[in-house]
C-alpha positions in Angstrom: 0.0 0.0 0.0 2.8 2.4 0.9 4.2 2.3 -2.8 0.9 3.1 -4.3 1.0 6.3 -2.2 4.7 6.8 -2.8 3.4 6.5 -6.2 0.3 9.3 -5.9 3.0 11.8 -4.1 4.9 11.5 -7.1 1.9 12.6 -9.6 1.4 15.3 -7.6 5.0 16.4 -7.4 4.5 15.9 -11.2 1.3 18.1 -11.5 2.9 21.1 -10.0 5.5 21.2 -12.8 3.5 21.6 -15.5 2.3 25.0 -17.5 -1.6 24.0 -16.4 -1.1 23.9 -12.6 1.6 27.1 -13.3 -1.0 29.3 -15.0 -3.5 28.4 -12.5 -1.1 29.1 -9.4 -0.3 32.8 -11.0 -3.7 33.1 -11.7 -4.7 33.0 -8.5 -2.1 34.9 -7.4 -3.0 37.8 -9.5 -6.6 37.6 -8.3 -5.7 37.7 -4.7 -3.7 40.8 -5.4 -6.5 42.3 -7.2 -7.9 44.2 -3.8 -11.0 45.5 -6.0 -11.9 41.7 -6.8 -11.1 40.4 -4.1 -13.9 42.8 -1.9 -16.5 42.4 -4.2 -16.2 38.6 -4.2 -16.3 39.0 -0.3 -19.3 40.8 -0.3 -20.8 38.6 -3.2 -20.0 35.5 -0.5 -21.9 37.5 2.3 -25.2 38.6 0.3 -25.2 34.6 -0.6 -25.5 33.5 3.0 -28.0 36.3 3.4 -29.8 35.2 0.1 -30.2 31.7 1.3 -30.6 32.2 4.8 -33.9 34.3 4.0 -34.4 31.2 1.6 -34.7 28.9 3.7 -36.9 30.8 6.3 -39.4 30.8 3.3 -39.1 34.9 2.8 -38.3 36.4 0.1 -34.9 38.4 -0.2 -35.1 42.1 -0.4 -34.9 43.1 -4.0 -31.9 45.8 -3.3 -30.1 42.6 -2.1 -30.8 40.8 -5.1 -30.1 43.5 -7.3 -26.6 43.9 -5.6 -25.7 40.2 -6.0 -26.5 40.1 -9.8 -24.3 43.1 -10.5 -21.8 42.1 -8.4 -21.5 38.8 -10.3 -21.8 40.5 -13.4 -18.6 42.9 -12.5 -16.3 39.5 -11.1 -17.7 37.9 -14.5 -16.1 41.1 -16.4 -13.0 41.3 -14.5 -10.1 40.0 -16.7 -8.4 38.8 -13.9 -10.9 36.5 -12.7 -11.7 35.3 -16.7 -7.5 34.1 -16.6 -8.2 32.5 -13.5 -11.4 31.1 -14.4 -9.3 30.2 -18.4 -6.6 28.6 -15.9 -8.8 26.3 -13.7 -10.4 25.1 -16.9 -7.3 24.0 -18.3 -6.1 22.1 -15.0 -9.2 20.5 -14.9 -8.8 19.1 -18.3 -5.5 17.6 -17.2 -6.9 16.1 -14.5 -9.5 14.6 -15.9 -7.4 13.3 -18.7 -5.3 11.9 -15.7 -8.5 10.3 -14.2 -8.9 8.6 -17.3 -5.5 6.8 -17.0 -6.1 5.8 -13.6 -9.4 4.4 -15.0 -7.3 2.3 -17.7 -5.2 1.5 -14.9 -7.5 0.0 -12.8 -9.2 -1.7 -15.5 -6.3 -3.5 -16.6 -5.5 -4.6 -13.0 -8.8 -5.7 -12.6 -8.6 -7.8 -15.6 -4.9 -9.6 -14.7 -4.7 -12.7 -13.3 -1.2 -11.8 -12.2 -1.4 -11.2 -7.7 1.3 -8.3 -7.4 3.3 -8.2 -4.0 2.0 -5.2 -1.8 
């Protein structure tokens, strides 16, 4: 068992060397240092928990709070910062999906050998 997670340490140590996981890491990195973004997606958070707190109480949320979250999504949706990162996490996800996949061929292969490997 310990080589298979010797063996997923070194996939990760793998992931964070290439251009996907990169890009998304300076991504994020820009939009953390985007102050402007990074209130407005704070406050975005807050009027979410509001939102769904009235929600679930069966009320209906006060238009002017309504009003404020759909603009404020529309501005983060604008921001070109947030559109790399969003570009970025797109990208990673691809890869690991794509790295999914091999685990899936992996699996199915062991699955299908009659061969009992040491553990």
């Amino acid at each position: 068992m310990e080589a298979m997670w010797e063996k997923a340490r070194e996939v990760g140590r793998q992931l964070a060397q290439t251009d996907e996981y990169r890009a998304l890491k300076r991504a994020n990195d820009r939009l953390s240092d985007d102050r402007d973004a990074v209130t407005r997606m704070n406050r975005l958070a807050e009027l979410q928990d509001e939102l769904t707190l009235a929600m679930r109480r069966g009320a209906e949320p006060p238009q002017e709070q309504q009003d404020e979250y759909e603009r404020l999504v529309d501005e983060i949706q604008e921001n070109p910062v947030y559109q790399s990162l969003v570009a970025a996490q797109n990208n990673f996800d691809k890869l690991m999906m794509r790295i999914n996949e091999e685990i899936a061929r992996g699996i199915e292969a062991g699955a299908q050998s009659r061969i009992i490997l040491p553990s």
